[in-house]
TORMAR-951792 format. One line per field, with one value per residue (C-alpha): residue number from 1; x, y, z; residue in three letters. Coordinates in nm, 3 decimals. Example, Ala and Ser with C-alpha at 12.3 -4.5 7.8 and 13.67 -1.06 7.14 Angstrom:
! TORMAR-951792
i = [1; 2];
east = [1.230; 1.367];
north = [-0.450; -0.106];
up = [0.780; 0.714];
aa = [ala; ser];
//
This chain:
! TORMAR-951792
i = [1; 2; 3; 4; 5; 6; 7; 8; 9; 10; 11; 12; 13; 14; 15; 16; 17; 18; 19; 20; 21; 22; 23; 24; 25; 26; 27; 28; 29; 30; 31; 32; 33; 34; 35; 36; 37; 38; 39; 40; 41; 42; 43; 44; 45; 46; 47; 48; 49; 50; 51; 52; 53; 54; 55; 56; 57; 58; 59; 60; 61; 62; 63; 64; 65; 66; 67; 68; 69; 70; 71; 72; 73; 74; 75; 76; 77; 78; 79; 80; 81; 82; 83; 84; 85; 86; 87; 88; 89; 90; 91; 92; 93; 94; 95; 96; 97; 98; 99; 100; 101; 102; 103; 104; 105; 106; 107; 108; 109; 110; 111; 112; 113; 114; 115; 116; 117; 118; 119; 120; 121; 122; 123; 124; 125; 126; 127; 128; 129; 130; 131; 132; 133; 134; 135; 136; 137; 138; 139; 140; 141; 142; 143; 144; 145; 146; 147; 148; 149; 150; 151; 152; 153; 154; 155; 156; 157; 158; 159; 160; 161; 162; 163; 164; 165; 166; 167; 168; 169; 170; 171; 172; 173; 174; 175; 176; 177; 178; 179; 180; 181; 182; 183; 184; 185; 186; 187; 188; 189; 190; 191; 192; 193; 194; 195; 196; 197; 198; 199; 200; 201; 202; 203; 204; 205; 206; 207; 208; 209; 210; 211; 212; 213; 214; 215; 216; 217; 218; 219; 220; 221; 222; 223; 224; 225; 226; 227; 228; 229; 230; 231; 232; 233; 234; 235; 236; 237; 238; 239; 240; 241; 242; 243; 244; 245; 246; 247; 248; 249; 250; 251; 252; 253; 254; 255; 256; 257; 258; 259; 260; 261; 262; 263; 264; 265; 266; 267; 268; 269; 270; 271; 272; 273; 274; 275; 276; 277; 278; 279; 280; 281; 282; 283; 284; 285; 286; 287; 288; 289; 290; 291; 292; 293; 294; 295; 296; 297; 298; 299; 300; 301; 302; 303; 304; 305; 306; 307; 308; 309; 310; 311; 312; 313; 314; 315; 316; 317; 318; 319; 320; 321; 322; 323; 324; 325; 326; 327; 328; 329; 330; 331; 332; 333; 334; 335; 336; 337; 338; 339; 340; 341; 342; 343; 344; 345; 346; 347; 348; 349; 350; 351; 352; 353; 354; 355; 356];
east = [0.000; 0.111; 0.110; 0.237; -0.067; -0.324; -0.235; -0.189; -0.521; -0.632; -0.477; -0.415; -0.163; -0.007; 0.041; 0.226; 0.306; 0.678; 0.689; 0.660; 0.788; 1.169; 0.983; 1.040; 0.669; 0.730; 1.028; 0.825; 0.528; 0.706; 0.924; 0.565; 0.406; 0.694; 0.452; 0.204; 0.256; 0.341; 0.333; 0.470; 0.288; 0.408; 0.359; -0.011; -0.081; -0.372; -0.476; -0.682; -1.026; -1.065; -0.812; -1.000; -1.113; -1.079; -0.834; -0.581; -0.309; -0.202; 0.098; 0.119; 0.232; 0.007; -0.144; -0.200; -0.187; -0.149; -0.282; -0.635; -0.862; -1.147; -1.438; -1.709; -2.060; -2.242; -2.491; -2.316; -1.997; -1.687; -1.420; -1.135; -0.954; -0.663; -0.654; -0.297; -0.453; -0.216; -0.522; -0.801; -1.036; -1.068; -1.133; -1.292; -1.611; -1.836; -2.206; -2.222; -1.939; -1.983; -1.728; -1.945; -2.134; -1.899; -1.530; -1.545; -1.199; -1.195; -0.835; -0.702; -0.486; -0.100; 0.010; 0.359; 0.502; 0.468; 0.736; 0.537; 0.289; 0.563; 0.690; 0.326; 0.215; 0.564; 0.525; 0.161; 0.286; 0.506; 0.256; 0.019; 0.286; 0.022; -0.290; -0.321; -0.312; -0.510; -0.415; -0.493; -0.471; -0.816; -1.026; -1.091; -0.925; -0.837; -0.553; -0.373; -0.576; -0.203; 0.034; 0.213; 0.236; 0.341; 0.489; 0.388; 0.286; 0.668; 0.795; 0.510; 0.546; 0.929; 0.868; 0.634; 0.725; 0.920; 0.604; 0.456; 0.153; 0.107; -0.136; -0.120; -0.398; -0.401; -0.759; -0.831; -1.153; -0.846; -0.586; -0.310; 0.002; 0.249; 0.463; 0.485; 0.530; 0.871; 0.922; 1.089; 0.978; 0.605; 0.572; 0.165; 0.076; -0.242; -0.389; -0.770; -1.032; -1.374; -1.602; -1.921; -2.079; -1.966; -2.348; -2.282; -1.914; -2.063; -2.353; -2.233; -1.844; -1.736; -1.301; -1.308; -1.086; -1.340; -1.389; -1.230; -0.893; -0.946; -0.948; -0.624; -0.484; -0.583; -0.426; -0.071; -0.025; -0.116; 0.107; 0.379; 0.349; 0.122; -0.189; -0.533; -0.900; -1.229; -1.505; -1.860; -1.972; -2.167; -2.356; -2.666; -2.982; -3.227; -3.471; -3.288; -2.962; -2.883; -2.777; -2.488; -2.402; -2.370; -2.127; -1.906; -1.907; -1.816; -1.506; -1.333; -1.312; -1.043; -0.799; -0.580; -0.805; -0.515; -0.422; -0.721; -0.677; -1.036; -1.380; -1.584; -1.942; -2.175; -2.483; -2.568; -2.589; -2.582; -2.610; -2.892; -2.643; -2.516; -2.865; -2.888; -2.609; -2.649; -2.844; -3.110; -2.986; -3.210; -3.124; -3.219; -3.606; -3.604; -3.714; -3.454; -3.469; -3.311; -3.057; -2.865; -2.574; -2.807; -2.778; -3.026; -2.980; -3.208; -3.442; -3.332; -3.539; -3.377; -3.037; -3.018; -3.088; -2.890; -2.590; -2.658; -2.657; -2.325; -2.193; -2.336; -2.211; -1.861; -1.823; -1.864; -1.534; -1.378; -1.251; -1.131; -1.271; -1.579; -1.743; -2.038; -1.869; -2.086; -2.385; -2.602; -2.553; -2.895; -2.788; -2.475; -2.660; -2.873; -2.635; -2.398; -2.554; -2.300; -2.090; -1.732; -1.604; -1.722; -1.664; -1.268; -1.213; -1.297; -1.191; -0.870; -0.929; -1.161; -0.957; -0.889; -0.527; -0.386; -0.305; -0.546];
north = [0.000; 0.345; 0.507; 0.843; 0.876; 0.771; 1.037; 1.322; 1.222; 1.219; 1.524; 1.945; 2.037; 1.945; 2.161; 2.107; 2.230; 2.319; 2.028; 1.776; 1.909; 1.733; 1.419; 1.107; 1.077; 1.392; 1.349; 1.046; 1.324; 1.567; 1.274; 1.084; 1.440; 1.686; 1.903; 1.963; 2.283; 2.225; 2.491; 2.457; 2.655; 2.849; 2.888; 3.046; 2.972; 2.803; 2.613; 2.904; 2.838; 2.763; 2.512; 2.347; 2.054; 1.686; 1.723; 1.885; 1.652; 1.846; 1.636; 1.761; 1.577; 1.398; 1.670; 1.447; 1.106; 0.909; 0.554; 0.563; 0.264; 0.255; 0.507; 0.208; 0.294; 0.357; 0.076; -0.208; -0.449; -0.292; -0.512; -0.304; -0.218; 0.009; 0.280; 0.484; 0.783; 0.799; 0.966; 1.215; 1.125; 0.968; 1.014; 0.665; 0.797; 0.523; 0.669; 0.532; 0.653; 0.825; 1.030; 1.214; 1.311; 1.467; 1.594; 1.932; 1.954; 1.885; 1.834; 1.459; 1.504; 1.243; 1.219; 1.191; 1.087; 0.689; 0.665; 0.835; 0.577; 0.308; 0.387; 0.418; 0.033; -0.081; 0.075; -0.076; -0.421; -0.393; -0.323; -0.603; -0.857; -1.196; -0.989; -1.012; -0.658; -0.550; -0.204; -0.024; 0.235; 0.220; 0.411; 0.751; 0.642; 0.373; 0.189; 0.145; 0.434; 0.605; 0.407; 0.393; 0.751; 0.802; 0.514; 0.473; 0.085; -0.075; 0.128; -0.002; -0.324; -0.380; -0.155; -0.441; -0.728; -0.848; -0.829; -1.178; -1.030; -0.725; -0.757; -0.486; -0.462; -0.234; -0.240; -0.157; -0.144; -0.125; -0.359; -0.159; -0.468; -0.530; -0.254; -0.434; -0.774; -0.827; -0.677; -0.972; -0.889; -0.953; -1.007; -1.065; -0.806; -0.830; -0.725; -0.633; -0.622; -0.514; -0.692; -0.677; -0.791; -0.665; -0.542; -0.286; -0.217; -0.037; 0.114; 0.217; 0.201; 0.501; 0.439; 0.141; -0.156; -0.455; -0.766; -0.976; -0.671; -0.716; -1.060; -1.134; -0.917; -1.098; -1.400; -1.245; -1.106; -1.495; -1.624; -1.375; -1.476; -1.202; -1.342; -1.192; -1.066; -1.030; -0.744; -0.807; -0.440; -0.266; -0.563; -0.366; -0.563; -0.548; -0.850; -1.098; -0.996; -1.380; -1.432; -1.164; -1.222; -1.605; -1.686; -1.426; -1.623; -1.884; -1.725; -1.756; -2.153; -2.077; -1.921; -2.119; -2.089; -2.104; -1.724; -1.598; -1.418; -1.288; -1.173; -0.932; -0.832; -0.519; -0.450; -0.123; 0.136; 0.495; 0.868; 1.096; 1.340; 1.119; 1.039; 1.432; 1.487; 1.150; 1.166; 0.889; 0.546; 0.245; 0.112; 0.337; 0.228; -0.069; -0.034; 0.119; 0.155; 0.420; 0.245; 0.310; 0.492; 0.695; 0.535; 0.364; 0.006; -0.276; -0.416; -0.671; -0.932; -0.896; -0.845; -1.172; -1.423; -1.251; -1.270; -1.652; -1.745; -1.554; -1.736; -2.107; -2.047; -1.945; -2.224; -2.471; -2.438; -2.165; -2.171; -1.810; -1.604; -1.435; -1.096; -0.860; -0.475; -0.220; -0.454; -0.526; -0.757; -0.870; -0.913; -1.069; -1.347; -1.448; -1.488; -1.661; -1.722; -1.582; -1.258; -1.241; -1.272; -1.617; -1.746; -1.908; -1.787; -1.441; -1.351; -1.352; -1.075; -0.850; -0.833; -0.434; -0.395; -0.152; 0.195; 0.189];
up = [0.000; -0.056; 0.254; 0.158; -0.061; 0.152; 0.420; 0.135; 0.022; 0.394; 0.529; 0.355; 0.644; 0.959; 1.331; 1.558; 1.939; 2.001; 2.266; 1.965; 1.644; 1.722; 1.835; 1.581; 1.530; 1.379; 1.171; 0.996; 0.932; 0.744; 0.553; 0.397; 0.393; 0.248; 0.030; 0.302; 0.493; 0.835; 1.119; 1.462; 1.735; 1.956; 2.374; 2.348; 2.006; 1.864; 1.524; 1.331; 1.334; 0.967; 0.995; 1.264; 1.066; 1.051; 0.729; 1.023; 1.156; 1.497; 1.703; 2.049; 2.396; 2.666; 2.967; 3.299; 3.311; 3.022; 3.086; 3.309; 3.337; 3.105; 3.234; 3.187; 3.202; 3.515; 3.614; 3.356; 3.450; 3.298; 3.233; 3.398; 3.082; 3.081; 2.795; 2.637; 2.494; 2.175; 1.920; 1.927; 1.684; 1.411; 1.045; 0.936; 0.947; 1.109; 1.157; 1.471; 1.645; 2.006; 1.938; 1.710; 2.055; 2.216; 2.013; 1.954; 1.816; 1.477; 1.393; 1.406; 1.764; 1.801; 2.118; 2.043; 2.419; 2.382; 2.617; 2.890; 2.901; 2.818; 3.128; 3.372; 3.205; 3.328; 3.641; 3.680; 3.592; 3.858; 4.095; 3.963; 3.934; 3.983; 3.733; 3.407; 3.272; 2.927; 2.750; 2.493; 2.243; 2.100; 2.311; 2.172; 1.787; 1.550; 1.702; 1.332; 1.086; 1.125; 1.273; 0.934; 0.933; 1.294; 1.429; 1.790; 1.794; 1.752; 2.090; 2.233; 2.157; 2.214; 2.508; 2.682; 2.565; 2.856; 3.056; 3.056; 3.233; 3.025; 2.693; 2.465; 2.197; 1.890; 1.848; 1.477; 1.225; 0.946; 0.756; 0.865; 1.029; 0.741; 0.913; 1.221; 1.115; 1.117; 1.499; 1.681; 2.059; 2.013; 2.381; 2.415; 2.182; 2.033; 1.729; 1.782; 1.496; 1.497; 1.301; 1.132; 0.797; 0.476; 0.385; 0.747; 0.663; 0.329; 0.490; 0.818; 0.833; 0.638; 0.470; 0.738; 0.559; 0.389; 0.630; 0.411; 0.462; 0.833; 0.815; 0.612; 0.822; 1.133; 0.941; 0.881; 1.228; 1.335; 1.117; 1.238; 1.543; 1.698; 1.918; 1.791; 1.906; 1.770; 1.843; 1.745; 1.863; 1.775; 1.686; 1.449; 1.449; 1.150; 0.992; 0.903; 1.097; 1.127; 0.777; 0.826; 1.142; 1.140; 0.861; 0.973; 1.349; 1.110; 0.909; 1.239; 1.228; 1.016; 1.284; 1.520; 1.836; 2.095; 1.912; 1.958; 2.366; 2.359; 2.189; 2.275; 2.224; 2.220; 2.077; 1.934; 2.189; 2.183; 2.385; 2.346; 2.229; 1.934; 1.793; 1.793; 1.601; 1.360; 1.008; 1.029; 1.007; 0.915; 1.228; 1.472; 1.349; 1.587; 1.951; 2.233; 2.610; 2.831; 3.057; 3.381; 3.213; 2.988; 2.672; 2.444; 2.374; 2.233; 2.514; 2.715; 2.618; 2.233; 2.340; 2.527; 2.277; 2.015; 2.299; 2.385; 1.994; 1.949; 2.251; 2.114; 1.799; 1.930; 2.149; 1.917; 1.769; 2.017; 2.384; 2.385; 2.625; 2.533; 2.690; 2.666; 2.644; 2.873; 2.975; 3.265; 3.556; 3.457; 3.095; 3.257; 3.453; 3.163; 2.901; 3.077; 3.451; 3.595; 3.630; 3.466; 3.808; 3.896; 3.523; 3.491; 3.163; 3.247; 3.570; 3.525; 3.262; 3.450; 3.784; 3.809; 3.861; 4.076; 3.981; 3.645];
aa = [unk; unk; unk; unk; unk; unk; unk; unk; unk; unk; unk; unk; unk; unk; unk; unk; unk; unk; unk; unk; unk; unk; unk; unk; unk; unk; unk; unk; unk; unk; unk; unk; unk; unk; unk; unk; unk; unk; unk; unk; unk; unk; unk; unk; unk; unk; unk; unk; unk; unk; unk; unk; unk; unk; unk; unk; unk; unk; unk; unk; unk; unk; unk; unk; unk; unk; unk; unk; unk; unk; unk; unk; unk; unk; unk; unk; unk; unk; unk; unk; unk; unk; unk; unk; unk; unk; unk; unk; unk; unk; unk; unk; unk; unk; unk; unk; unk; unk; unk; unk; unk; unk; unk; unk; unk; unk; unk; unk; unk; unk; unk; unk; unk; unk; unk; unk; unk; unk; unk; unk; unk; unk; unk; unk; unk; unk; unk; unk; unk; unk; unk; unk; unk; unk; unk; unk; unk; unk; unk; unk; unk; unk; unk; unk; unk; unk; unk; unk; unk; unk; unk; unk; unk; unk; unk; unk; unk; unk; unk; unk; unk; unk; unk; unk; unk; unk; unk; unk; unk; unk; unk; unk; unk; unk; unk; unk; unk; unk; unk; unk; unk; unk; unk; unk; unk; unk; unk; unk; unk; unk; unk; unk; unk; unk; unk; unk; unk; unk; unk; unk; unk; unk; unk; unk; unk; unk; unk; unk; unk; unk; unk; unk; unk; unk; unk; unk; unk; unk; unk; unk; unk; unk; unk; unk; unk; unk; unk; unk; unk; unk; unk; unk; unk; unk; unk; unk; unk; unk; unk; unk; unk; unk; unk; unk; unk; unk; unk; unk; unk; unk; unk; unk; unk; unk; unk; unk; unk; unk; unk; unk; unk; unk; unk; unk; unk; unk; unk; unk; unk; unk; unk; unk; unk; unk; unk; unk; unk; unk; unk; unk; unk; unk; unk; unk; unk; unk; unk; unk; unk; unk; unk; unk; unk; unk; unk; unk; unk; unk; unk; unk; unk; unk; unk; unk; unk; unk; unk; unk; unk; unk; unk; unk; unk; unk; unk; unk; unk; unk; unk; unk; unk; unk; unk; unk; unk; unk; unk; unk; unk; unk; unk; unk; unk; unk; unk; unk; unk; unk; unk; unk; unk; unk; unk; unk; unk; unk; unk; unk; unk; unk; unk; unk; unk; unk; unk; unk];
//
């Protein structure tokens, strides 16, 4: 692929604060993007407002702390993730994206620091010596959408590899690896791929890479020795949602299972605010309930079965853990008949370490 044009197709210029400019996320900017004007900012300065847009690039450093336990959602297990705020945003373009709700900042925002929060996950793993601890880049952009361009992932990776109780996922809804095949220390790094059918990916998933994209990539980084995950979520119910859903469950037969370290799965759920802000979708026809956290999700008695035929169908080739993202103890009990704490494969998993 030719990265240099996909980011001068995806971005007109390029900011950034005089904290980063001599950072080597940087230096990789300006040598795939040499034609595009780049400004450094000064103490005080801001982007001008017309250049406040999502064709911006702006590289800055981490305020505060860098790696903060996923904020969960109030009423609903969370699964004690930790997060490494490396993007702001994201320009994939999914229509159901909360971040739609709630970023007022148009331009695309790097944190160039990785070693910052290189050095808090060591620190944590430290503290948490007998816990498994899961982190991420994912939580507030694409793990990958420009990890060619700026290079975070690899000091990341080689950074925690030694840490046989650290996994680090690069969570991703593109096909974005081949530059991070060859990396030797792979420690438990995990590569992390949403998922839906290929009928939703055109409707609803904006520049995202094709399934079949996500999916060859899933097989290279297995083959090169990286472990794997799967994300059903948001899982979008319509008639006849079976028919897209279940040979997809399916395509995963295909993968050796003991690479697979987890799946996850969500059902469409979303903020008052986002719905404001969101043209109409097809799928926001069907019937939603106000929950704990104040989002709108399917009603319990249609998210459960669609949860416990996800979870037959993976178990009958699949013993890698499997998890509902932001649901209910209720929702929790019935799908499984137990919470993630009392369930082997899972506890491990959902333990919240220390200082996250």
């Amino acid at each position: 692929m030719n990265y240099s044009a996909f980011y001068s197709d995806l971005f007109s210029r390029i900011y950034a604060s005089s904290d980063a400019v001599s950072s080597s996320a940087a230096d990789r900017v300006r040598d795939l993007l040499p034609a595009h004007p780049f400004t450094v900012l000064g103490e005080g300065e801001e982007i001008p407002s017309e250049y406040r847009t999502g064709k911006t690039l702006f590289l800055t450093t981490s305020r505060g702390n860098t790696v903060t336990r996923c904020p969960g959602s109030k009423g609903h297990v969370c699964c004690n993730y930790c997060t490494a705020d490396l993007y702001l945003g994201c320009t994939l373009g999914c229509s159901y994206c909360i971040m739609r709700g709630y970023l007022n900042f148009e331009p695309l925002t790097v944190y160039v620091d990785s070693e910052k929060s290189i050095t808090r996950i060591r620190e944590i793993a430290r503290e948490n010596p007998n816990r498994t601890i899961r982190v991420g880049t994912g939580e507030v952009g694409d793990s990958l959408l420009l990890d060619p361009l700026c290079g975070l992932s690899e000091s990341f990776i080689t950074g925690l590899s030694g840490l046989s109780n650290v996994f680090f996922e690069l969570k991703t809804k593109t096909h974005f690896v081949d530059h991070l095949l060859s990396i030797k220390e792979k420690g438990n790094t995990v590569f992390g791929f949403s998922l839906n059918p290929q009928e939703i990916i055109n409707q609803e998933e904006g520049s995202a890479s094709s399934l079949d994209e996500r999916l060859n990539a899933a097989d290279k980084a297995v083959k090169n020795g990286y472990l794997i995950s799967f994300h059903f979520d948001p899982i979008i119910l319509s008639d006849g949602w079976q028919e897209g859903y279940f040979p997809l469950i399916d395509m995963l037969r295909a993968f050796p299972q003991d690479r697979i370290a987890w799946i996850s799965l969500g059902t469409f759920r979303y903020p008052k605010i986002l719905k404001e802000v969101m043209d109409f979708r097809p799928y926001l026809r069907e019937e939603f309930v106000v929950c704990a956290d104040g989002k709108y999700r399917y009603l319990q008695r249609v998210r459960v079965p669609v949860y416990k035929e996800f979870l037959r169908r993976l178990r009958e080739f699949s013993s890698a853990p499997v998890y509902m993202c932001m649901e209910s103890r209720a929702v929790w009990e019935k799908v499984f008949g137990a919470l993630p704490g009392r369930i082997e494969g899972l506890r491990p998993i959902f333990h919240r370490p220390k200082g996250c």
